[in-house]
N, CA, C and O atoms as CSV, one atom per row, in Angstrom:
chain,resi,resn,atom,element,x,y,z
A,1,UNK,N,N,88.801,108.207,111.663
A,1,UNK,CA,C,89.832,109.012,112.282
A,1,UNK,C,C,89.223,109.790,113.443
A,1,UNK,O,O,88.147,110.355,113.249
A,2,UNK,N,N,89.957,109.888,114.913
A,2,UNK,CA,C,89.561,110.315,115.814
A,2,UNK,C,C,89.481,111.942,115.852
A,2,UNK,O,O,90.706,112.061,115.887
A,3,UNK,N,N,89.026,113.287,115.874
A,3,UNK,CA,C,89.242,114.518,115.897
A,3,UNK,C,C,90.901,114.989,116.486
A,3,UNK,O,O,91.527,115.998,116.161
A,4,UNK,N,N,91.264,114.059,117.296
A,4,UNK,CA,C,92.697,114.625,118.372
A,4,UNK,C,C,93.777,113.856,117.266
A,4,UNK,O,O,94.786,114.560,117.311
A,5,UNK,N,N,93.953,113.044,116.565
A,5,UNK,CA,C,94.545,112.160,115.642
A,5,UNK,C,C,95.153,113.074,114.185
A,5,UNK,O,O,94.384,113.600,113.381
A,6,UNK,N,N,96.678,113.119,114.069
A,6,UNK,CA,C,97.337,113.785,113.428
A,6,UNK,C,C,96.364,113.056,111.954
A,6,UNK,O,O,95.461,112.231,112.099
A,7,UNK,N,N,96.779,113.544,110.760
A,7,UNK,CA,C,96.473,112.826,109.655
A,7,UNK,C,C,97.993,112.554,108.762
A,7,UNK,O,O,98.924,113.355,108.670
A,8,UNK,N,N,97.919,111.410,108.261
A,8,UNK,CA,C,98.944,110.667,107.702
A,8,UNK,C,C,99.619,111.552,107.198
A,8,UNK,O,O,99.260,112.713,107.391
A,9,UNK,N,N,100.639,111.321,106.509
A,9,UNK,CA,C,101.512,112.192,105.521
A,9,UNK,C,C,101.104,112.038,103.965
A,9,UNK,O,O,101.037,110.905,103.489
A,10,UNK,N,N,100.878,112.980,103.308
A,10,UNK,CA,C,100.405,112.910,102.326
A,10,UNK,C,C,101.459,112.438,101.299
A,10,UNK,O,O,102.574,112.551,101.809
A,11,UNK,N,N,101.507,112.054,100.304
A,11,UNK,CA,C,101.686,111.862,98.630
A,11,UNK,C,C,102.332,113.088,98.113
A,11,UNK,O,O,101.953,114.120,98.667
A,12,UNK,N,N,102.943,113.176,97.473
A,12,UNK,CA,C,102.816,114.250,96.307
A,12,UNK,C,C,101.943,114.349,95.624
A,12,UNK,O,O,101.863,115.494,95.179
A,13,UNK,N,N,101.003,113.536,95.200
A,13,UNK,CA,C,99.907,113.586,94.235
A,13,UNK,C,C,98.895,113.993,95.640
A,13,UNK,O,O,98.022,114.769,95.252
A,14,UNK,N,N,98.771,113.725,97.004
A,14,UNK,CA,C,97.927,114.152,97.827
A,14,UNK,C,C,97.779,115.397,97.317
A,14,UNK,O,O,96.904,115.833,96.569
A,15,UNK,N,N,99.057,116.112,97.970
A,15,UNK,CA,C,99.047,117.663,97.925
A,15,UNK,C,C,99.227,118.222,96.777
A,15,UNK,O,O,99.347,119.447,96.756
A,16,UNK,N,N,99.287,117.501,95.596
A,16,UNK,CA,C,98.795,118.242,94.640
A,16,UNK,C,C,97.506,118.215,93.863
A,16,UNK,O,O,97.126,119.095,93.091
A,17,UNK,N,N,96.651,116.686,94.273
A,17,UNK,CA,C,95.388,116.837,94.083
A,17,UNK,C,C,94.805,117.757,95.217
A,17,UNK,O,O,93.738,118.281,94.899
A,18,UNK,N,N,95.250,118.052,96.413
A,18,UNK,CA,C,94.192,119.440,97.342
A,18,UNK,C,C,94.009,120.564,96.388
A,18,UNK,O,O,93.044,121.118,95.861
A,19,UNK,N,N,95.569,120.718,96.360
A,19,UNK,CA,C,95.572,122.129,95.392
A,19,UNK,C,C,94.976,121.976,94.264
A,19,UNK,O,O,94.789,123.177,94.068
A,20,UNK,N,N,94.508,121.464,93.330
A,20,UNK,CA,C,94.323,121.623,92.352
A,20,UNK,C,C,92.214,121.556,92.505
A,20,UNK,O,O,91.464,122.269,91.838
A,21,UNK,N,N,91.738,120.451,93.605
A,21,UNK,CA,C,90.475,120.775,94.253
A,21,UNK,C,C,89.839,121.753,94.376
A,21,UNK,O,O,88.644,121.930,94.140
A,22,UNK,N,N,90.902,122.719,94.903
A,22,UNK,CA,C,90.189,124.318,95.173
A,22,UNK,C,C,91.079,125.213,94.038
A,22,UNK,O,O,91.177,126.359,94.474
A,23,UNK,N,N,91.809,125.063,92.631
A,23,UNK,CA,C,91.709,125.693,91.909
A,23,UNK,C,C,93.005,126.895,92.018
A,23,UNK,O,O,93.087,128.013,91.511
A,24,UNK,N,N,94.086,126.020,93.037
A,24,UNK,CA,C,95.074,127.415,93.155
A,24,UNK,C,C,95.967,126.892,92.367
A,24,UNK,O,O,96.043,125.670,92.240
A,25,UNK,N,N,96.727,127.684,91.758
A,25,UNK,CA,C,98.180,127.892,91.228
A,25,UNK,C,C,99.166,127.245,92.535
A,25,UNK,O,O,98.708,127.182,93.675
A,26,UNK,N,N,100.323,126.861,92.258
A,26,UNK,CA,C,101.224,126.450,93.375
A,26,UNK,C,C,101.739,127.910,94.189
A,26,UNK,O,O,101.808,127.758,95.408
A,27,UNK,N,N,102.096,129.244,93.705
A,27,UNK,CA,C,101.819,130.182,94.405
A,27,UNK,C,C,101.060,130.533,94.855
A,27,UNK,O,O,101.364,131.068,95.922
A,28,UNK,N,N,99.548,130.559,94.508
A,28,UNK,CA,C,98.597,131.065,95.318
A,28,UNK,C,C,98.255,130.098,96.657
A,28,UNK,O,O,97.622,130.471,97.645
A,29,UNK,N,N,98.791,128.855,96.454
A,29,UNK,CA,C,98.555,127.605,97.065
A,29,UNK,C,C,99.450,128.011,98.614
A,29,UNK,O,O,98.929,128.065,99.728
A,30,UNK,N,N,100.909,128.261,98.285
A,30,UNK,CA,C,101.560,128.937,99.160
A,30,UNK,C,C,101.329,129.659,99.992
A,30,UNK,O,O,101.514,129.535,101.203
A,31,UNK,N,N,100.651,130.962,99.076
A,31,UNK,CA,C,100.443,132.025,99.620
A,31,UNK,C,C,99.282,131.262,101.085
A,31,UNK,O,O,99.869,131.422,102.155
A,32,UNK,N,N,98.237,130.721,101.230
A,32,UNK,CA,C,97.447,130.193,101.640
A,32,UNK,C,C,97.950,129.752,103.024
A,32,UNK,O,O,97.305,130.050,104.030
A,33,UNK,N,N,99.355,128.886,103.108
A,33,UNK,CA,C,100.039,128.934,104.171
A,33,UNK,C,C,101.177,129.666,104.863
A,33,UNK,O,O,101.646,129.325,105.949
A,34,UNK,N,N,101.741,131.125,103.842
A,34,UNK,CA,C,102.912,131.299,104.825
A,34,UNK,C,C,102.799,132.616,103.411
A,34,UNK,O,O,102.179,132.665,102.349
A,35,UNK,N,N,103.914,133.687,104.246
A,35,UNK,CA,C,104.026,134.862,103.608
A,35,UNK,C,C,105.507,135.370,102.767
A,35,UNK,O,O,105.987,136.449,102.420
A,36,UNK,N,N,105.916,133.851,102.670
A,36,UNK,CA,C,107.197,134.177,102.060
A,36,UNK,C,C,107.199,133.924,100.724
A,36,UNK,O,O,108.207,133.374,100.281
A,37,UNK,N,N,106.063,134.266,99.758
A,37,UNK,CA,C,106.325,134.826,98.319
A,37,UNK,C,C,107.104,134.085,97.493
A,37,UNK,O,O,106.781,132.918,97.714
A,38,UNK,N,N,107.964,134.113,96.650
A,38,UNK,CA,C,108.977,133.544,95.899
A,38,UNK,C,C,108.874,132.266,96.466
A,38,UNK,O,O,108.174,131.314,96.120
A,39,UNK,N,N,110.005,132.431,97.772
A,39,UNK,CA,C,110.433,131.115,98.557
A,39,UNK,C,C,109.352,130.470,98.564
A,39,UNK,O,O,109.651,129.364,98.113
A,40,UNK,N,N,107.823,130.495,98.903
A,40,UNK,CA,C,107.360,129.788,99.243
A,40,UNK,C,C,106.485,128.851,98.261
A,40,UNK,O,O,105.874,127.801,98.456
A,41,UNK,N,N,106.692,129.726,97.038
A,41,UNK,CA,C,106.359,128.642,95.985
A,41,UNK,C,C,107.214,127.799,95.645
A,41,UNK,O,O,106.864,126.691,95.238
A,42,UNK,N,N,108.618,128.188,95.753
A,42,UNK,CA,C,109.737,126.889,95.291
A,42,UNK,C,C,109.577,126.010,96.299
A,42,UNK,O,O,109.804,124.866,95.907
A,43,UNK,N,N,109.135,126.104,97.986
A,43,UNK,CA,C,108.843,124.971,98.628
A,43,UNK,C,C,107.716,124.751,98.530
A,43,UNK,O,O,107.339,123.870,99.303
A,44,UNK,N,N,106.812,125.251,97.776
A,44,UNK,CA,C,105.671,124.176,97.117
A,44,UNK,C,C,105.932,123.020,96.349
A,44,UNK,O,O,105.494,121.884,96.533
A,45,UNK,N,N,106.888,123.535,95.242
A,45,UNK,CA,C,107.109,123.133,94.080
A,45,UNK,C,C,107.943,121.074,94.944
A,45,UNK,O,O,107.809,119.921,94.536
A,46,UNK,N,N,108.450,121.475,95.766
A,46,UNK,CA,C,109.225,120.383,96.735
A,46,UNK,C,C,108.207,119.555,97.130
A,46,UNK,O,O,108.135,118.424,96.648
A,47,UNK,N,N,107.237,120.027,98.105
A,47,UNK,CA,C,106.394,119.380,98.272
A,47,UNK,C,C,105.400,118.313,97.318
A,47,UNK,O,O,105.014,117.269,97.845
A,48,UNK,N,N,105.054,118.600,96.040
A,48,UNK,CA,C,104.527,117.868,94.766
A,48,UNK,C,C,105.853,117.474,94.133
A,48,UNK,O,O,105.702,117.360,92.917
A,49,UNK,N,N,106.870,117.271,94.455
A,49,UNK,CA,C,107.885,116.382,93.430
A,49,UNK,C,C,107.776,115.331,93.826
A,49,UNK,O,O,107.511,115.164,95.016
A,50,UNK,N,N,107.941,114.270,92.968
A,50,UNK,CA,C,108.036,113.245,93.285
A,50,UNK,C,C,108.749,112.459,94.652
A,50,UNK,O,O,109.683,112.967,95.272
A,51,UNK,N,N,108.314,111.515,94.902
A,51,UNK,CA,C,108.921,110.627,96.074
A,51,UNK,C,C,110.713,110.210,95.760
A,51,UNK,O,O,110.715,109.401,94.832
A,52,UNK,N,N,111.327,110.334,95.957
A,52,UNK,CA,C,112.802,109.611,95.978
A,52,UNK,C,C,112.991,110.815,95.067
A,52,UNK,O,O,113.612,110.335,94.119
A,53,UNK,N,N,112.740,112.567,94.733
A,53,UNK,CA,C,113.755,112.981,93.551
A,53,UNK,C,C,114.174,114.003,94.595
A,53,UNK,O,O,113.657,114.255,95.683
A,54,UNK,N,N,115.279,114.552,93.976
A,54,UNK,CA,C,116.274,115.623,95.043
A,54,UNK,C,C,115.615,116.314,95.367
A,54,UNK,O,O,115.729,116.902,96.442
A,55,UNK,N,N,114.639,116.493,94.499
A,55,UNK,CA,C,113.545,118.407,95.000
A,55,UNK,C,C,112.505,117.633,95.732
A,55,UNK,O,O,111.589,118.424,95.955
A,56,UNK,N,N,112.184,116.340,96.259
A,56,UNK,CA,C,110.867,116.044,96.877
A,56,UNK,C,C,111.184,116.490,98.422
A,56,UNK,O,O,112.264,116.153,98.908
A,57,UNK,N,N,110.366,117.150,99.093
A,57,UNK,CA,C,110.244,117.698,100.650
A,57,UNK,C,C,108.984,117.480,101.182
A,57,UNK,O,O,108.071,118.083,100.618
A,58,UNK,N,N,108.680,116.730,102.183
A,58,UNK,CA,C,107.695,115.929,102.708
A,58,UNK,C,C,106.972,117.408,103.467
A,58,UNK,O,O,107.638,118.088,104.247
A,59,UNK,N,N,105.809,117.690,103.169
A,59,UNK,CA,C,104.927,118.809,103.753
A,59,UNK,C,C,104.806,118.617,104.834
A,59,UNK,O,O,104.344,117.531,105.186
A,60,UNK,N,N,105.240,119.780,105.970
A,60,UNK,CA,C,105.445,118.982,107.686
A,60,UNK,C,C,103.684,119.080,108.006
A,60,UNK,O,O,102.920,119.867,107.447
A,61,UNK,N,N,103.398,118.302,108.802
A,61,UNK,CA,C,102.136,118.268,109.380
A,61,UNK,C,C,101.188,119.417,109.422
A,61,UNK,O,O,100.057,119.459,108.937
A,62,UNK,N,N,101.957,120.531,110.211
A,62,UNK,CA,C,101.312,121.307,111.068
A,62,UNK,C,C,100.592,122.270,109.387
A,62,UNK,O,O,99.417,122.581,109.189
A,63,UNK,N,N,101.729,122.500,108.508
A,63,UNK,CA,C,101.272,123.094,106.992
A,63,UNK,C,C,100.459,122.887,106.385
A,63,UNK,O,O,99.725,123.761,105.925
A,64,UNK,N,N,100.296,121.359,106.140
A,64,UNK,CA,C,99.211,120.072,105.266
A,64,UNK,C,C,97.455,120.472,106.269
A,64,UNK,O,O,96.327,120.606,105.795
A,65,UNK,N,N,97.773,120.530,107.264
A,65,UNK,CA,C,96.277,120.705,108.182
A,65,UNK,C,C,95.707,121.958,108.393
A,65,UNK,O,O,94.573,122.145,108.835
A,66,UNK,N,N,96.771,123.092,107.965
A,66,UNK,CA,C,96.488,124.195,107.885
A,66,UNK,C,C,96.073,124.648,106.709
A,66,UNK,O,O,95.170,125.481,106.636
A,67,UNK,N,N,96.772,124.081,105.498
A,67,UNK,CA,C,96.018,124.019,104.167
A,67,UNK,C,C,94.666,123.767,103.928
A,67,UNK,O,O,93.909,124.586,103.407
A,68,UNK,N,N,94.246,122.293,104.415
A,68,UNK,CA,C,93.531,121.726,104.454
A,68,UNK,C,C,92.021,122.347,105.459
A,68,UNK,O,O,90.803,122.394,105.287
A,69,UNK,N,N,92.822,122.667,106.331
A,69,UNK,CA,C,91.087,124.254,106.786
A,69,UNK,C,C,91.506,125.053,106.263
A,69,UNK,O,O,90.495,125.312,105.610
A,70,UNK,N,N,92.412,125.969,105.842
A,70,UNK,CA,C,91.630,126.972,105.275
A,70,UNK,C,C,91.447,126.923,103.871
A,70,UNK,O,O,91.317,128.028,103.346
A,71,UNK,N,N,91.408,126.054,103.213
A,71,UNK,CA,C,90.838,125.855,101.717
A,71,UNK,C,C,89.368,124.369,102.383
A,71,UNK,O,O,89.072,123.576,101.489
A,72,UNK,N,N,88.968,124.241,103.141
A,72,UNK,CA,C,87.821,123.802,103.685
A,72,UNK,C,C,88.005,122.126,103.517
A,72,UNK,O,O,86.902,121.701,103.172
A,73,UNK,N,N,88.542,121.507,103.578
A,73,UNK,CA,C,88.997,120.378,102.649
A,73,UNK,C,C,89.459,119.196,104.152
A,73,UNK,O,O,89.629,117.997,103.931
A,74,UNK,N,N,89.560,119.608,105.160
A,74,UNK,CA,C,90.617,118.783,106.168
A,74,UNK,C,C,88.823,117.716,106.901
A,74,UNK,O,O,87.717,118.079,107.302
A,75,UNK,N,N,89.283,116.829,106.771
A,75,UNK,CA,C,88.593,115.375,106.736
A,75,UNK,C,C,87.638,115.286,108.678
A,75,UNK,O,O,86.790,114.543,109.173
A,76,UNK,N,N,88.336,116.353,109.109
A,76,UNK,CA,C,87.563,116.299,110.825
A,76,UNK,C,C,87.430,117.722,111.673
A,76,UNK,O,O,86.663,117.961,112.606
A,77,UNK,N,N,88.119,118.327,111.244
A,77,UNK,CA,C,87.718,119.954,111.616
A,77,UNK,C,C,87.325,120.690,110.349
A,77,UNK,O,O,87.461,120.355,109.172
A,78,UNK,N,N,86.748,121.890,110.951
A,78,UNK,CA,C,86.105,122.893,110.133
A,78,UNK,C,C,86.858,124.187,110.862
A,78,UNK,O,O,86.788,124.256,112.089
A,79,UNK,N,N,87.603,125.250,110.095
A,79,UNK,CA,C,87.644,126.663,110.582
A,79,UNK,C,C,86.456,127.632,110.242
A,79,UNK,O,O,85.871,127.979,109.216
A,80,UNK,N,N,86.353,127.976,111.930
A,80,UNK,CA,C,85.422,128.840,112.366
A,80,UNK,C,C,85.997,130.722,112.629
A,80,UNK,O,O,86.791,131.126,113.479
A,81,UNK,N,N,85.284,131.508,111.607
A,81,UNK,CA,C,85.822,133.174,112.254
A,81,UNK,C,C,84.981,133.590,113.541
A,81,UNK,O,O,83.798,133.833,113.778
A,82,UNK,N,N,86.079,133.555,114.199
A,82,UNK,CA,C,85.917,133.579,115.990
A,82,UNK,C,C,84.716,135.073,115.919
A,82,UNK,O,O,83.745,135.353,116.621
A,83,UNK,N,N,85.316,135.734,114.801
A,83,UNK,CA,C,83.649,137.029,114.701
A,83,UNK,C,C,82.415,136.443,115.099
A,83,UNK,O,O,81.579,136.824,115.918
A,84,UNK,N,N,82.463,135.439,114.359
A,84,UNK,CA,C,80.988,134.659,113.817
A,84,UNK,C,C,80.230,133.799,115.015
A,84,UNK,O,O,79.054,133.455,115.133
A,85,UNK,N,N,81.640,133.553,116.030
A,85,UNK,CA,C,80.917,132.417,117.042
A,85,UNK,C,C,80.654,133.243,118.475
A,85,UNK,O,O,81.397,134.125,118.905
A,86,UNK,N,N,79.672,132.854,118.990
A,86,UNK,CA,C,78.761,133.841,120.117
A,86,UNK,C,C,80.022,133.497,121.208
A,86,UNK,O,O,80.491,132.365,121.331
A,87,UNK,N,N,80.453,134.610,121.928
A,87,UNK,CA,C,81.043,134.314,123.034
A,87,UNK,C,C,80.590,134.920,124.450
A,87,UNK,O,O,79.569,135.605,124.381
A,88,UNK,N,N,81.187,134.784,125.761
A,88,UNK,CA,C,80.480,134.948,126.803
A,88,UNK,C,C,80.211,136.576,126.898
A,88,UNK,O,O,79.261,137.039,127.530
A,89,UNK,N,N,81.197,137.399,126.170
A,89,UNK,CA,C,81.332,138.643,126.314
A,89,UNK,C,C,80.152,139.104,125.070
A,89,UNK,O,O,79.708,140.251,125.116
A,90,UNK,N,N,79.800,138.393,124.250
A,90,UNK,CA,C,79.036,139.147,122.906
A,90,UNK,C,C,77.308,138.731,123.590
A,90,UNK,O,O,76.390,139.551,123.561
A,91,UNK,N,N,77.240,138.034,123.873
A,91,UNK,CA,C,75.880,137.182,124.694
A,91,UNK,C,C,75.436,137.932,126.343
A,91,UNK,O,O,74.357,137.783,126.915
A,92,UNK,N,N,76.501,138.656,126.785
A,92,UNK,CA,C,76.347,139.170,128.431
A,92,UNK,C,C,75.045,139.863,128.017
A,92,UNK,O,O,74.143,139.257,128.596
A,93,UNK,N,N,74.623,140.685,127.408
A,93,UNK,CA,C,73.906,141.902,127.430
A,93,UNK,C,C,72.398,141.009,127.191
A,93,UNK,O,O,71.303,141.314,127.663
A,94,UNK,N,N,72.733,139.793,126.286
A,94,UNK,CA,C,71.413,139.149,126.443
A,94,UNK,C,C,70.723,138.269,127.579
A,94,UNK,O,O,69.526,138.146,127.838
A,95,UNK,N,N,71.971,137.626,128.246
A,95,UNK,CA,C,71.650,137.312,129.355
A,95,UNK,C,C,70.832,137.754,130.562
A,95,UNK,O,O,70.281,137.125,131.466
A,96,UNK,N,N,70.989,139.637,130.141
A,96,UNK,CA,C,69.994,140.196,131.206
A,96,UNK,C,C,68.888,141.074,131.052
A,96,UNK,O,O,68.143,141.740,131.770
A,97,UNK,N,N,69.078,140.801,129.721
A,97,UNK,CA,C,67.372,141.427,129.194
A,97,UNK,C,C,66.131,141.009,130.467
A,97,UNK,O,O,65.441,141.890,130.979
A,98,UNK,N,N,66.029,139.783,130.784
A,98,UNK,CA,C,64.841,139.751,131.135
A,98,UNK,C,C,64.901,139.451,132.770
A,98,UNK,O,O,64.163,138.766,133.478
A,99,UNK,N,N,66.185,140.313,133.110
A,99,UNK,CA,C,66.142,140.241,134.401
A,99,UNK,C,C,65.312,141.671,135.203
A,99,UNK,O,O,65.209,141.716,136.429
């Protein structure tokens, strides 16, 4: 898979073997992507139903890849805390030490 390349649509058993990888509850699993509490565990609960049943809801892309970094798990990127990575403004002062 190329880095710029969406990743397939998962399974129900996809997204419920992620979650269960890193050990969350289907609420805490939620919580992980979005801040709507209640609601957002019953559209968990959609997402792991089965294929063809009334409650199955296909996890849109942008959710599944966002899951997938921040529970560390996504197959071609890694999330980085922008704290952690040197930028031009955190590095200036070293640049002129030895001028």
């Amino acid at each position: 898979m190329k880095p710029h390349e969406k990743l397939p649509q998962p399974s129900p058993d996809e997204v419920r073997a992620a979650r269960k990888a890193v050990g969350l509850p289907q609420t805490e699993a939620s919580q992980v992507v979005s801040d709507a509490g209640a609601k957002g565990y019953r559209t968990w609960q959609r997402y792991e139903a089965p294929l063809g049943s009334a409650d199955h809801r296909p996890i849109p892309n942008g959710v599944w890849e966002l899951f997938l970094l921040r529970t560390d798990q996504h197959p071609t990127h890694l999330m980085v805390n922008r704290k952690a990575v040197p930028t031009a403004k955190s590095t200036a002062s070293l640049r002129t030490v030895g001028r």
